[in-house]
N, C-alpha and C positions, 0 to 999 in steps of 0.2 A: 825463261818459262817461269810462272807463278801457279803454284801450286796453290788450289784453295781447302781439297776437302778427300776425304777418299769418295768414290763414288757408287763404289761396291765390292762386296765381297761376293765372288762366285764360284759354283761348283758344276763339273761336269755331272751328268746322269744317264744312265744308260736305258733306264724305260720311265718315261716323263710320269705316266699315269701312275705308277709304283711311287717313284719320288712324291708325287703331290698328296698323296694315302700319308703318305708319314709326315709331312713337313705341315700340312693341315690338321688330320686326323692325329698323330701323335704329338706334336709338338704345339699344336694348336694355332700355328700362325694362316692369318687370311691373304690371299695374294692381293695385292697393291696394282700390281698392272700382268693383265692375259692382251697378249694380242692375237688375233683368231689367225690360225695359220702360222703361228711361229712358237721354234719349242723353246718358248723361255718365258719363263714365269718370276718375279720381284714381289718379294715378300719385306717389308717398311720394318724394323725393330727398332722402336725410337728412332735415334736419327739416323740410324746405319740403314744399310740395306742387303737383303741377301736376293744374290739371284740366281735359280738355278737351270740348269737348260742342257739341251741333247743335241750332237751335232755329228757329222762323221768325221770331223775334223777335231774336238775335243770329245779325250775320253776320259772318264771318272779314273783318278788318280790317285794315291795312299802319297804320292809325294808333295801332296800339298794346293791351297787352293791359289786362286788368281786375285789380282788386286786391280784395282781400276781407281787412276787419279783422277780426281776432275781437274781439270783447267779453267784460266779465264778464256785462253785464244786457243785454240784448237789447230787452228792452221799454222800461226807462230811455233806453237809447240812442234808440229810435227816437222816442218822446219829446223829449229833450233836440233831435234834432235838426229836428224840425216844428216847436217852439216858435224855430226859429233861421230858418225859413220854409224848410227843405230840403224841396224836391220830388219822392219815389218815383218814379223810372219802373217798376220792379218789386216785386210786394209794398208790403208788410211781409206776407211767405210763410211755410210752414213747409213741407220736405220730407223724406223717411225718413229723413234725418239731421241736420239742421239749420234753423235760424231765420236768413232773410236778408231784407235790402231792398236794392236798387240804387238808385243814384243818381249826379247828377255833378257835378263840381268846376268851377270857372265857368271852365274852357276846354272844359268839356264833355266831358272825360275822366271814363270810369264809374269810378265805387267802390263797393264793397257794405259792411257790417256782417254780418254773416256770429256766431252761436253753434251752435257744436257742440253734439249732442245727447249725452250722456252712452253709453259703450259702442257709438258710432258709427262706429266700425274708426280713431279717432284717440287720440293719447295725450291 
């Protein structure tokens, strides 16, 4: 697996509307990509990315945030890492903009693999 970039940094949130008051209104940043119907919102910070999102499956957490690697190959990768006996909590998914699977690092800290889909509102 070749690693190219992280793909984002993300946080759970437990009322989308709250979070986006502060992350816009306080902090000043404009979100990069809404997609209608889904609770997850990507705010651009130079070249990183924050995204944040509501789910009943992820909850807002004091033990830390999530990381997401990009890759080149997306399927290689998720390959490469079953064959190493890595266990999916999420996925191996696909959604209107990308190819992800989550998983964790054996303190049990999440990580995803994460490929962007071509003309996805990223570079």
């Amino acid at each position: 697996m070749k690693v190219r970039d992280i793909a984002f940094t993300a946080y759970a949130v437990s009322d989308l509307d709250r979070s986006r008051k502060f992350y816009e209104g306080v902090l000043g940043l404009k979100p990069a990509i809404l997609k209608e119907g889904m609770p997850w919102i990507e705010y651009e910070i130079g070249p990183a990315t924050l995204g944040i999102g509501q789910s009943e499956k992820w909850k807002p957490s004091r033990d830390g945030a999530s990381i997401a690697i990009e890759v080149e190959n997306f399927d290689e990768a998720v390959a490469e890492l079953k064959s190493k006996g890595v266990e999916f909590e999420m996925g191996p998914m696909e959604t209107p903009v990308c190819f992800m699977a989550m998983f964790r690092d054996p303190d049990g800290s999440k990580l995803t693999i994460h490929r962007r889909k071509e003309g996805a509102g990223h570079p």
